[in-house]
C-alpha positions as CSV (number, residue, x, y, z in Angstrom):
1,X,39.8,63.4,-37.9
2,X,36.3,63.4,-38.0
3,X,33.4,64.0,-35.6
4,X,32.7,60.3,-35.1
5,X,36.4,58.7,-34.6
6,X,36.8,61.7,-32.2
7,X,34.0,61.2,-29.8
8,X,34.5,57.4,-29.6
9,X,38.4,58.4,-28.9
10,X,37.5,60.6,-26.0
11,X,34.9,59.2,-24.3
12,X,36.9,56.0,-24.1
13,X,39.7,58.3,-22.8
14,X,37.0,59.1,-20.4
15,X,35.7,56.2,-19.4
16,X,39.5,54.6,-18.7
17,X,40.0,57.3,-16.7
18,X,36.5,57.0,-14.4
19,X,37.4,53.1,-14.7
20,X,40.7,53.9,-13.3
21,X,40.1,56.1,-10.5
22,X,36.9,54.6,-9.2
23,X,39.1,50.8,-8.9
24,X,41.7,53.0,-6.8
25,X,39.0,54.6,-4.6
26,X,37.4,51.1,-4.2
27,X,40.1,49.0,-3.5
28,X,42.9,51.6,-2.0
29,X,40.6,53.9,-0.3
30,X,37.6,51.5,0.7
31,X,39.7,48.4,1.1
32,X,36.7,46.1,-0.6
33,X,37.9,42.8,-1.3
34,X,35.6,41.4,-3.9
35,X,37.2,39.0,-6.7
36,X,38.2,41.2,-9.9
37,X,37.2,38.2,-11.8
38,X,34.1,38.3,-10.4
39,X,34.0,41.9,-11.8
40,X,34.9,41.4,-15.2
41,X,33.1,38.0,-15.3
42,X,29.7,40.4,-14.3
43,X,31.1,42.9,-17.3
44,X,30.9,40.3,-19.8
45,X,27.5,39.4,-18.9
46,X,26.4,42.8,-19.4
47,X,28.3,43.4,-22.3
48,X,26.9,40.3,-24.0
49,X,23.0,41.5,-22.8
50,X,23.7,44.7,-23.8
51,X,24.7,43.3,-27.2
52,X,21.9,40.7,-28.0
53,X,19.5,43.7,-27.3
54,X,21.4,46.0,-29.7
55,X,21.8,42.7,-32.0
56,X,17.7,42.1,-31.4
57,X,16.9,45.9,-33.0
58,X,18.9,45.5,-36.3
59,X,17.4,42.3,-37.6
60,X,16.1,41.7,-41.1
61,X,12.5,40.9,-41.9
62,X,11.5,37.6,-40.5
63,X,14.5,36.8,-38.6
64,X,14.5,35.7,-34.9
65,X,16.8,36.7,-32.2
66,X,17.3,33.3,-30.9
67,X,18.1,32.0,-34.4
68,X,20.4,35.1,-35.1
69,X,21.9,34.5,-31.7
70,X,22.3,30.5,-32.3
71,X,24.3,31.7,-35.6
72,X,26.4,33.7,-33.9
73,X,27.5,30.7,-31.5
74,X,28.4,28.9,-34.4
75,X,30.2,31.2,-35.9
76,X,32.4,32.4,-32.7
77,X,35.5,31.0,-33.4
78,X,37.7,33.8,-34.0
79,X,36.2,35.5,-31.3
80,X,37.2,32.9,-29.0
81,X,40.9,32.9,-30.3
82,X,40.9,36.5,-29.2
83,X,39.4,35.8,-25.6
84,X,41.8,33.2,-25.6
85,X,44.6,35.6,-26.3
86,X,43.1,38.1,-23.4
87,X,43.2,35.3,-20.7
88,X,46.7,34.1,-21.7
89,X,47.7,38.3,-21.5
90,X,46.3,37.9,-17.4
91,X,48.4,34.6,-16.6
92,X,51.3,36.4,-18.2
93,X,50.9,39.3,-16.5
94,X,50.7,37.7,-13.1
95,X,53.8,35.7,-13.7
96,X,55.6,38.6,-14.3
97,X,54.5,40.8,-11.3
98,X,54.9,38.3,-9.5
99,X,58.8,38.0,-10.4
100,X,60.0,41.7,-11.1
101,X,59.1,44.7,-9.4
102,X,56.1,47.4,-10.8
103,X,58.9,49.9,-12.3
104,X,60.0,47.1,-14.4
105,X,56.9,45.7,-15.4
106,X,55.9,49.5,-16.3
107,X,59.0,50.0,-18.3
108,X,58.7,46.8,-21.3
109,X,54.5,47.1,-20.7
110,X,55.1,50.6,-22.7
111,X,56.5,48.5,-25.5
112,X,53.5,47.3,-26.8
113,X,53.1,50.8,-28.1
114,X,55.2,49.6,-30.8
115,X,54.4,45.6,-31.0
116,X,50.6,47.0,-32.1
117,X,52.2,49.5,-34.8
118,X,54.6,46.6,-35.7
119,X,51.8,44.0,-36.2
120,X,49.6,46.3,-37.8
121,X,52.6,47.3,-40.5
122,X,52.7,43.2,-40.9
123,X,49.4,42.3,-40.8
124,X,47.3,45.2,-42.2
125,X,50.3,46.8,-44.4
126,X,50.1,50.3,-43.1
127,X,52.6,52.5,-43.1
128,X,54.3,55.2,-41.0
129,X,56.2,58.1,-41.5
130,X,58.9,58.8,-39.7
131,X,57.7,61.5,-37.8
132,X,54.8,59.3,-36.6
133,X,57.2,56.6,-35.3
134,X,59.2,59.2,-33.2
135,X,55.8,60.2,-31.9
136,X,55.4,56.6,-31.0
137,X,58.8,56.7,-29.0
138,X,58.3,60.0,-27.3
139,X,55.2,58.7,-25.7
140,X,56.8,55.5,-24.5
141,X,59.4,58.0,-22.6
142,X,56.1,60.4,-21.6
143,X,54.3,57.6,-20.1
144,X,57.5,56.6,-18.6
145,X,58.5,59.6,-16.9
146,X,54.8,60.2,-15.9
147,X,54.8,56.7,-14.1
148,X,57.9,58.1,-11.8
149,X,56.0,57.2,-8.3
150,X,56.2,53.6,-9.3
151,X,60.3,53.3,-9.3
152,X,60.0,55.5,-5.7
153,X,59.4,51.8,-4.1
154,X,61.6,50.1,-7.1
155,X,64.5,49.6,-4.8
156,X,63.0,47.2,-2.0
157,X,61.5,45.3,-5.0
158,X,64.9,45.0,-6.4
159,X,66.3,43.7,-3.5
160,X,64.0,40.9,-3.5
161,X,64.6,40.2,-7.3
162,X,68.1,40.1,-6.3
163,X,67.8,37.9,-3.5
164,X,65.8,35.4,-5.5
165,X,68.7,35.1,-7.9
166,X,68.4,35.7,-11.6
167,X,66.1,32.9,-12.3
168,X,62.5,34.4,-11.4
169,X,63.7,38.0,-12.7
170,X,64.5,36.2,-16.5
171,X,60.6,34.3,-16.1
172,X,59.5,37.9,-15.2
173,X,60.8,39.4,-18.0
174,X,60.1,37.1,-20.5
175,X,56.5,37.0,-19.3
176,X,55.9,40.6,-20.0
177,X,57.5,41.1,-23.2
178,X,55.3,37.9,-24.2
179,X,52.1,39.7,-23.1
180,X,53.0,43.0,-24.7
181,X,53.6,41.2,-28.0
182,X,50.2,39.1,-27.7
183,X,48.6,42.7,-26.7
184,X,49.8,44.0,-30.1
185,X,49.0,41.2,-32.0
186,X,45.4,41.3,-30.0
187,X,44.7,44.9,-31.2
188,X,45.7,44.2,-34.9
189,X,44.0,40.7,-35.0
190,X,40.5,42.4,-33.4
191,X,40.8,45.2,-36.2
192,X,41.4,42.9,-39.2
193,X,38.4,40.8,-38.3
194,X,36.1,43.9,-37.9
195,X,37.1,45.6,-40.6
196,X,38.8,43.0,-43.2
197,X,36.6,39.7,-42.4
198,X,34.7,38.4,-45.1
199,X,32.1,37.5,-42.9
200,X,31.2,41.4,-42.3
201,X,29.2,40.6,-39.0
202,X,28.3,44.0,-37.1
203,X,30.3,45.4,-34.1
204,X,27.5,44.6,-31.8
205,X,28.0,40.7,-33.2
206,X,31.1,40.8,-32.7
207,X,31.1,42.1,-28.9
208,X,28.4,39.3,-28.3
209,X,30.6,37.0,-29.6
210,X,33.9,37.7,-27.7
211,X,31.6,38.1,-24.1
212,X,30.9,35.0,-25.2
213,X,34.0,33.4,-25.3
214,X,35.9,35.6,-22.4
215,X,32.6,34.2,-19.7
216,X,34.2,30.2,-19.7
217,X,37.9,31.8,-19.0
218,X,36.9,34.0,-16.6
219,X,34.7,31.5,-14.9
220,X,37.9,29.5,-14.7
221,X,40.0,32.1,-12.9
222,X,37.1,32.2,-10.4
223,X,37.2,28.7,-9.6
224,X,41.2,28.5,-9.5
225,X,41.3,31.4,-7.3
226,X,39.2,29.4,-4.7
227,X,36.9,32.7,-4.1
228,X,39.3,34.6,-2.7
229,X,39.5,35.5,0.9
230,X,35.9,36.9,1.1
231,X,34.6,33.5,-0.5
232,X,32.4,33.4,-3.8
233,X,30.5,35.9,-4.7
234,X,31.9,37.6,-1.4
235,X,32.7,41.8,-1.2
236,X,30.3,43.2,-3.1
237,X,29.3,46.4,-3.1
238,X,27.7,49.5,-5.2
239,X,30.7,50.7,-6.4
240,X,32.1,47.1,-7.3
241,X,28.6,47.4,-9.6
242,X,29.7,50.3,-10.9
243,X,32.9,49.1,-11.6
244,X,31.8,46.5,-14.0
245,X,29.1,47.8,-15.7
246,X,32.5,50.7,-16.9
247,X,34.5,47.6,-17.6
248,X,31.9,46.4,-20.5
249,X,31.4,50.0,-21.7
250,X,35.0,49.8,-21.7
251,X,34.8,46.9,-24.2
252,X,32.4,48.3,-26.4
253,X,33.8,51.5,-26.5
254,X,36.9,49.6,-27.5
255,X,35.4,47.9,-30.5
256,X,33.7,51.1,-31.7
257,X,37.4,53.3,-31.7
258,X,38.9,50.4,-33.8
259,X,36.0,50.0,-36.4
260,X,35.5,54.2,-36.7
261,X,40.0,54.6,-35.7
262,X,42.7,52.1,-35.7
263,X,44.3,49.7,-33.0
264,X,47.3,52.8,-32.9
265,X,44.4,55.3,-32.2
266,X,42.9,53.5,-29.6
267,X,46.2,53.5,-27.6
268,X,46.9,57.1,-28.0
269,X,43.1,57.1,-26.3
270,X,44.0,54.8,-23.6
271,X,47.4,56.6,-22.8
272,X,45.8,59.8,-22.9
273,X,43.8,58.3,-20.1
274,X,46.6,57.9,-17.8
275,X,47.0,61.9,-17.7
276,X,43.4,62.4,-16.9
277,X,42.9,59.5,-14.3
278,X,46.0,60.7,-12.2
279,X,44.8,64.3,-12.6
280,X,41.5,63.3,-10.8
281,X,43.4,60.9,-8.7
282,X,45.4,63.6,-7.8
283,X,42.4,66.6,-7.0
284,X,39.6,63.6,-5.4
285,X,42.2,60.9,-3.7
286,X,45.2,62.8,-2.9
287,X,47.1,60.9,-5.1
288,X,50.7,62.0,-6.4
289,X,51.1,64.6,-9.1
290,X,55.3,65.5,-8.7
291,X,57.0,68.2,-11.4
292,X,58.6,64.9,-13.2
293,X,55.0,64.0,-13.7
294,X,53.8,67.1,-15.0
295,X,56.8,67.2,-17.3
296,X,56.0,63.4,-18.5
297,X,52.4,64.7,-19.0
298,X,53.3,67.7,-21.5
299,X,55.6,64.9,-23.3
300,X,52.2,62.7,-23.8
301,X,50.1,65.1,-25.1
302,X,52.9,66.7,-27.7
303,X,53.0,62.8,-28.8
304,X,49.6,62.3,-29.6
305,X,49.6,65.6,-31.2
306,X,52.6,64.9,-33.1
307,X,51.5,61.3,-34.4
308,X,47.6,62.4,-35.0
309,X,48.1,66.0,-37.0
310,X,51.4,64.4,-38.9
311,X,51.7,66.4,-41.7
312,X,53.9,64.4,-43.5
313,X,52.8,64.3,-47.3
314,X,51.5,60.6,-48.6
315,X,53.7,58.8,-50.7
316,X,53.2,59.1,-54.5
317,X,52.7,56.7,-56.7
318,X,53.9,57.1,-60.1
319,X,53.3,54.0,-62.1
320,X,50.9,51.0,-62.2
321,X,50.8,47.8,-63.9
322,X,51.1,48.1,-67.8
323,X,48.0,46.0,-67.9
324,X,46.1,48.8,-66.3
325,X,45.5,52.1,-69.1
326,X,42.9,54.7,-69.1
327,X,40.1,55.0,-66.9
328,X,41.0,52.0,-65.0
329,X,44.5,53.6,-64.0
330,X,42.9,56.6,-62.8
331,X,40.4,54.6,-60.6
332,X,43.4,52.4,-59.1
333,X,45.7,55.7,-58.5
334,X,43.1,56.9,-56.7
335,X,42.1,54.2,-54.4
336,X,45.4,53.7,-54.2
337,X,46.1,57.4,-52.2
338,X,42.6,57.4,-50.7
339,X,42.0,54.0,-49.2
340,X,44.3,53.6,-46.5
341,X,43.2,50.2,-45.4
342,X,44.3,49.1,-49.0
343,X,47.4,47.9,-49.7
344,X,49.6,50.7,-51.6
345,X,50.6,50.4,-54.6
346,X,54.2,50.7,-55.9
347,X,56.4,51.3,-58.6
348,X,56.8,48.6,-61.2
């Protein structure tokens, strides 16, 4: 791995896990009551400035940022699909919380895990070895068994799915596993237009472009929600500042582990986060850190280990096309093992 994917990798880790803790300590410890819409409306704002200005310093000779800008506005479509996708993900995951208890929730969220290394199989042709997969499914049961806390209260929650009959517990369920399949078909979808487009736009124009599209949906939740019990705009504080400034470094930092990583890289990044974020929750809030946890924790990290230093030896290929001879051959065999955003080539 080199020096570039793994910076990116942990300093996203980093920031989902100051992201993380600070949300706890302002809403469970401080009790602020600001909108979280509001929030991550403000974090697209910033994440779009921040990204014309990066935009306005890589321009060629004679262009103009408002005309480079303009382009990009024309040319946001797929961009928009993707916010789209994102906004559908936070109905979804309403609906289901608000039919089937957290533990449950937890449980089929950890499947998207494997709808991201499914779509990327399908949509980018990659393959896994079996050792990686396995790694894949130990970390669903690490994250799992490191969630314990959340099934202490799973019983109550039960209760009530089970007096509400089996109606709002099937909605529940089905609206997760739809969000965890959009989530994986998100991640795959975002990579392939970074890295597979043929309009090769840079990952600063591409960041504009989905802060450009998320702003109208999130302005829409705002309005639906009525402004909340503080009003609009209402709650605001310092930390709440704070907050959503991380959440657009959050989406940059995003975009910059898929172009230099992968989507399945960037998950290993964001689950790693849930070690670190409870660790701090644990040592600054007080938070829960049980032997189960701990336990759950070692099964993470031998995960990502396992799936990132996977030893397992490429698969060779011994025959092209007849068409191909010579020089040509060798230059196809090569890319062929080298490239592994290529399609491989097999046997004929």
């Amino acid at each position: 791995m080199n020096s570039t994917k793994l910076a990116v990798l942990l300093i996203l880790c980093l920031q989902n896990s100051i992201f993380t803790v600070l949300r706890r300590y302002s809403q469970g410890i401080l009790n602020e009551q600001y909108s979280k819409y509001e929030v991550l409306l403000f974090g697209e704002v910033v994440k779009m400035g921040f990204s014309a200005w990066m935009i306005s310093g890589s321009l060629q000779v004679g262009e103009s940022v408002g005309g480079r800008l303009t382009y990009l506005t024309q040319k946001c479509a797929k961009m928009a699909v993707l916010a789209g996708i994102y906004g559908c993900m936070n109905i979804l995951s309403f609906v289901a919380l608000r039919n089937i208890g957290a533990g449950t929730f937890t449980i089929f969220a950890q499947c998207k895990i494997l709808t991201t290394a499914s779509f990327s199989k399908v949509m980018l042709n990659k393959t896994y070895s079996w050792a990686q997969w396995r790694a894949l499914l130990q970390l669903m049961v690490g994250v799992l068994l490191f969630s314990a806390s959340i099934f202490e209260g799973e019983a109550s929650e039960r209760g009530k799915e089970a007096s509400g009959g089996w109606g709002p517990a099937m909605l529940g369920t089905a609206a997760v596993l739809v969000e965890v399949t959009l989530s994986g078909f998100a991640s795959i979808y975002f990579e392939k237009v970074i890295k597979l487009d043929p309009e090769q736009l840079g990952i600063w124009e591409r960041n504009y472009q989905l802060a450009l599209g998320s702003i109208p949906i999130y302005v829409l939740f705002i309005l639906h929600g009525g402004g909340g019990e503080v009003g609009y705009g209402g709650g605001w504080s310092g930390v709440a500042i704070v907050l959503a400034c991380l959440g657009a470094a959050g989406g940059l930092l995003v975009a910059l582990s898929i172009k230099h990583g992968d989507s399945i890289l960037k998950t290993l990044a964001t689950t790693g986060s849930i070690l670190l974020s409870s660790l701090l929750d644990h040592y600054l809030l007080f938070g829960p850190l049980t032997f189960v946890m701990v336990m759950g924790g070692i099964n993470v990290v031998l995960a990502i280990c396992n799936y990132t230093f996977d030893a397992t030896p490429k698969q060779e290929v011994s025959s092209v096309h007849s068409n191909v001879s010579g020089t040509k051959k060798e230059e196809v065999l090569s890319k062929a093992v080298t490239d592994d955003e290529k399609v491989a080539l097999t046997k004929v």
